[in-house]
Each structure stands twice: as C-alpha cells, then as structure tokens.
C-alpha positions in Angstrom: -12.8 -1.2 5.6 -13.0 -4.6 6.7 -11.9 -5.7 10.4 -10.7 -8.8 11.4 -9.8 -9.6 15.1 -6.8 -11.7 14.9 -7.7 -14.3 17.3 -5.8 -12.4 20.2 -7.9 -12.4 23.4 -6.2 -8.9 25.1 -9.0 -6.9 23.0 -6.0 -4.6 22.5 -6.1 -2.4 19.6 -3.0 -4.2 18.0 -4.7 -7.2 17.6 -7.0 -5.9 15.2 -6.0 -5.7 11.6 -7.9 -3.3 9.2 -8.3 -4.1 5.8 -8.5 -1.4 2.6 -10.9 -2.4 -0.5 -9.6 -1.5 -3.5 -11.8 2.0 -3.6 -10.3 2.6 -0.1 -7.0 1.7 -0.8 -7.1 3.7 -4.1 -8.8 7.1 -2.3 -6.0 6.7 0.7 -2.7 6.8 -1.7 -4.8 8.6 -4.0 -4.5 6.1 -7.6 -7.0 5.2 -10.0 -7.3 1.7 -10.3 -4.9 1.0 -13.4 -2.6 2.2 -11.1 -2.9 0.5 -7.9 -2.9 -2.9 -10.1 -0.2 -1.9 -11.9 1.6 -1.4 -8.3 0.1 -4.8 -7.2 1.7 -6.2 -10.5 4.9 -4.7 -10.3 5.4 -5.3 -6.8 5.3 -1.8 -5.3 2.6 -2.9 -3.3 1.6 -6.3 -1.9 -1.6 -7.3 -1.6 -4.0 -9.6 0.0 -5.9 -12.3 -2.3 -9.4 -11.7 -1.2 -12.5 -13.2 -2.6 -12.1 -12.1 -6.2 -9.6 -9.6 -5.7 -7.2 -7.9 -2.9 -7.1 -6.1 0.2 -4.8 -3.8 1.3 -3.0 -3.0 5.0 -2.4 0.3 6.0 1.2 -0.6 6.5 1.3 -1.9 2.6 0.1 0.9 1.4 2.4 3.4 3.5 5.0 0.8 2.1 3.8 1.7 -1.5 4.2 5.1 -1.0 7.3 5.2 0.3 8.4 3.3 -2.3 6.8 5.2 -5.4 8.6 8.3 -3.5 12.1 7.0 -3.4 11.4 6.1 -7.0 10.9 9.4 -7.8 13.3 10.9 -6.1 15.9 8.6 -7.5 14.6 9.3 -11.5 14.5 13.3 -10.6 18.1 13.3 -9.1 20.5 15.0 -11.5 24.5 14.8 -11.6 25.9 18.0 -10.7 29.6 17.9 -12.2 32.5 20.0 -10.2 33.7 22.7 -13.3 
C-alpha cells in the first residue's frame, strides 16, 4: 500500500490517501488480474495511471464492488408473472 500525504498540514487521518497495487487491490475484492483489468477496461472500476500501471483507492474498489453486485443482482432477477 502506498501512502501519500495530501499536502494538508492538520496531520489528520483524512488527509492521507492510501493507494492499492494491483496485488493488493486484486487480494482485497478478491480478482485475478484478467479480471481487475477487465474492470479497469470496462469501467467498473477507475483507476489511477501509476508508473507503468494503476493504483487503486479503497473507495474505487468498494465502488467496484458495489457495482459488480448490482450487476449481478440485476442479471439474476427473474419476472414473476401474476397467473
């Protein structure tokens, strides 16, 4: 996890913004890493160009969840006719 101080000079703990690596991001919404590009890609999840690749906030990948679930639910959700 990377950590970067925002700049803010209260120290408070809402200043700071914690950053998920890929292997960290993948672990925490539990992916393999097909699947957390294919979220990237199809914009399930937003990402943060980083070096060569992305990072992650833990509020992006909560969103990504959420998402993915609703998704689910949506596809799962059958029509129940009155007889």
């Amino acid at each position: 996890m990377i950590r970067i101080d925002n700049g803010c000079s209260c120290r408070d703990k809402a200043c700071i913004v914690e950053l998920y690596e890929p292997l960290e991001a993948r672990n925490y919404i539990g992916v393999s890493a097909p699947t957390l590009n294919t979220y990237r890609n199809e914009g399930w999840l937003q990402g943060i160009p980083f070096q060569r690749g992305y990072v992650y906030t833990r509020d992006q990948l909560d969103a990504a969840i959420k998402a993915k679930n609703a998704d689910r639910i949506n596809t799962n959700v059958k029509e129940i006719h009155a007889s």
